[in-house]
C-alpha positions as CSV (number, residue, x, y, z in Angstrom):
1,X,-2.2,12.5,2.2
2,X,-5.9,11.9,2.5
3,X,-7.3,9.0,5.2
4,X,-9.4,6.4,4.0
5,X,-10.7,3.6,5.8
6,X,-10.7,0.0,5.4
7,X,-11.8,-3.2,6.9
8,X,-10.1,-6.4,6.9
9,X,-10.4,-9.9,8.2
10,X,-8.3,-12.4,10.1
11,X,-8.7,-14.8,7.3
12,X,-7.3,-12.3,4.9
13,X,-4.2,-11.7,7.3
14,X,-3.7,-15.5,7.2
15,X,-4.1,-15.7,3.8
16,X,-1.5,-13.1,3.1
17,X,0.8,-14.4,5.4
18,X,1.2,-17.8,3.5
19,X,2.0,-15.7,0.3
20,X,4.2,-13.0,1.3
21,X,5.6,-10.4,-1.1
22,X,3.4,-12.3,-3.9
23,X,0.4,-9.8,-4.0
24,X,-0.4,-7.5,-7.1
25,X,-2.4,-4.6,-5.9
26,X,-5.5,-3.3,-7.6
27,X,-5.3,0.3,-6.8
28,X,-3.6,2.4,-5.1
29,X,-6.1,2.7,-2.0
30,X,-5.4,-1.6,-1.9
31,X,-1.7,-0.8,-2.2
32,X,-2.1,2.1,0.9
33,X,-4.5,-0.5,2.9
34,X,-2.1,-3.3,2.6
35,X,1.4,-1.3,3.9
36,X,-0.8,-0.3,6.0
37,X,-1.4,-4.0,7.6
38,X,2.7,-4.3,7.9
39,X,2.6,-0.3,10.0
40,X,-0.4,-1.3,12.4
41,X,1.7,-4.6,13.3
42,X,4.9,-2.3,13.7
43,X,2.6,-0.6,15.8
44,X,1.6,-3.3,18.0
45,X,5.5,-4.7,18.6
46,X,6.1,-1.1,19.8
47,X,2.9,-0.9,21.9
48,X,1.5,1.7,20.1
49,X,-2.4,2.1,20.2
50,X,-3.4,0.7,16.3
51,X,-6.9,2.8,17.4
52,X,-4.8,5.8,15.8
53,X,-4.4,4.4,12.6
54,X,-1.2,4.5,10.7
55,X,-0.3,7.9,10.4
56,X,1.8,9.1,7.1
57,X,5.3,9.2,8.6
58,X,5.2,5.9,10.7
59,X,8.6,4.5,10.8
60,X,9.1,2.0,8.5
61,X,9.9,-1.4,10.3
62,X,8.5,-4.8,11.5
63,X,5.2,-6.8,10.8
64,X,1.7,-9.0,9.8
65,X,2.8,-11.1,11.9
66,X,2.1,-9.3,14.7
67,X,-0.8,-8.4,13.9
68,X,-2.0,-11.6,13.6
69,X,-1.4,-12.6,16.9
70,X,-3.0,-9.1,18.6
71,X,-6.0,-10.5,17.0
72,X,-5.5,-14.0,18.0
73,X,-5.2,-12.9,21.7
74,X,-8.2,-9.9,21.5
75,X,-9.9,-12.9,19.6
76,X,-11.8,-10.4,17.0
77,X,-11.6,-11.3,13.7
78,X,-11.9,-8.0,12.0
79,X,-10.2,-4.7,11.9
80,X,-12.0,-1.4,11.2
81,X,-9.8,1.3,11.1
82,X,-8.1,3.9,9.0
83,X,-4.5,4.7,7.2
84,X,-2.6,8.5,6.1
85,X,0.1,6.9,5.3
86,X,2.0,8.3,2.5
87,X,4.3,6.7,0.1
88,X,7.1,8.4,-1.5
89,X,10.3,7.7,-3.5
90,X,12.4,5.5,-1.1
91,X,10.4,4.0,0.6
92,X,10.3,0.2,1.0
93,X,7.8,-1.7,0.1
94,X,6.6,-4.3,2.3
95,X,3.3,-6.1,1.2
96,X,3.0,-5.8,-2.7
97,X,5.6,-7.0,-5.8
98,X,3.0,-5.2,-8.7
99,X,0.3,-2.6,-8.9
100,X,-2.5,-2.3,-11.4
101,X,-3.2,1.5,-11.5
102,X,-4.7,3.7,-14.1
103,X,-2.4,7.0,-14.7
104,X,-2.6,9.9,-12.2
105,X,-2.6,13.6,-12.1
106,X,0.8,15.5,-12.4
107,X,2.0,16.3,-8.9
108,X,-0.1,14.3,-7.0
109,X,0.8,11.8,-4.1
110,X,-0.6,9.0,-5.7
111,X,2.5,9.7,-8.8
112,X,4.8,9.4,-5.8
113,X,3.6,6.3,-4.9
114,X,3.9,5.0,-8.4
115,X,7.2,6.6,-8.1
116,X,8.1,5.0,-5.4
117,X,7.3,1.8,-6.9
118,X,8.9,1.5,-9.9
119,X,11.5,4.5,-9.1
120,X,12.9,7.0,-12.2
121,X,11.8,4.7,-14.8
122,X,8.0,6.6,-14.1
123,X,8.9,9.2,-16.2
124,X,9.5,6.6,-19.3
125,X,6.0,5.5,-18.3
126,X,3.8,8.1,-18.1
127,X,6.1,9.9,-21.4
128,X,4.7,6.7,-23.2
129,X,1.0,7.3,-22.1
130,X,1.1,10.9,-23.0
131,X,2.7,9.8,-26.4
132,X,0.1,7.2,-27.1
133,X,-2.6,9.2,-26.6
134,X,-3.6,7.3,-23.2
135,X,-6.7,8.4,-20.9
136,X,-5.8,9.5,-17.6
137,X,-7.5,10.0,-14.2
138,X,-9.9,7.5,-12.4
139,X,-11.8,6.5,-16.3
140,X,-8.8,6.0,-18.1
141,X,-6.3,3.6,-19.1
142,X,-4.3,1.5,-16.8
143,X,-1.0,0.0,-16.4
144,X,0.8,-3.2,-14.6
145,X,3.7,-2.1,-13.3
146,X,6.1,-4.2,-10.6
147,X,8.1,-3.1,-8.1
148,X,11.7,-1.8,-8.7
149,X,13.5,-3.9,-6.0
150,X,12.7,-7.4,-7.6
């Protein structure tokens, strides 16, 4: 999986602590970014350095809260870093209930994330967007789609 980076504030943390599991993602590089958040505070409880990013395989545990308080204590406010991290069926998602998403490529990690999201019911989804005629790829159409655990 590719790396991209993001940056982030403490007042976006806090935000998202006082709504947890209640975020719709825009993207799949938000949806990355914001697991993301949960793995660099995993990090931090295990006393891993978060300077290494999250790397695609992190285990898959603990929490924002966490990271939170490393900034508290560090006092810095932002966090300018970088995620692999890969998301495939059965994984657990720990930030986001919904993703807004246009339809990807055939084979492509970003289909295993939508995959992993909403789980065998993708093909049904992407069978109607063929059917229909829908545009694919970064230009296209998009879809609202929510999280098969809920």
């Amino acid at each position: 999986m590719h790396t991209e980076h993001f940056v982030i504030e403490k007042a976006k943390i806090e935000t998202l602590l006082k709504n947890p599991y209640q975020t719709i993602a825009v993207g799949t590089t938000t949806v990355r970014t914001l697991e993301s958040l949960y793995w660099f505070g995993v990090r931090i409880l295990e006393n891993l350095p978060i300077e290494e990013g999250v790397q695609q395989w992190d285990p898959y545990n603990l929490a924002l809260q966490a990271l939170a308080l490393y900034m508290a204590e560090k006092n810095i406010n932002i966090i300018n870093t970088y995620t692999s991290i890969i998301i495939v069926p059965g994984y657990s998602f720990k930030m986001i209930n919904g993703l807004i998403t246009n339809f990807h490529q055939p084979q492509s990690t970003l289909l295993l994330l939508i995959a992993a999201l909403i789980g065998d019911k993708w093909h049904q989804v992407y069978q109607y967007a063929l059917d229909n005629n829908y545009r694919f790829l970064s230009y296209g159409d998009s879809s609202l789609l929510f999280n098969r655990e809920l």
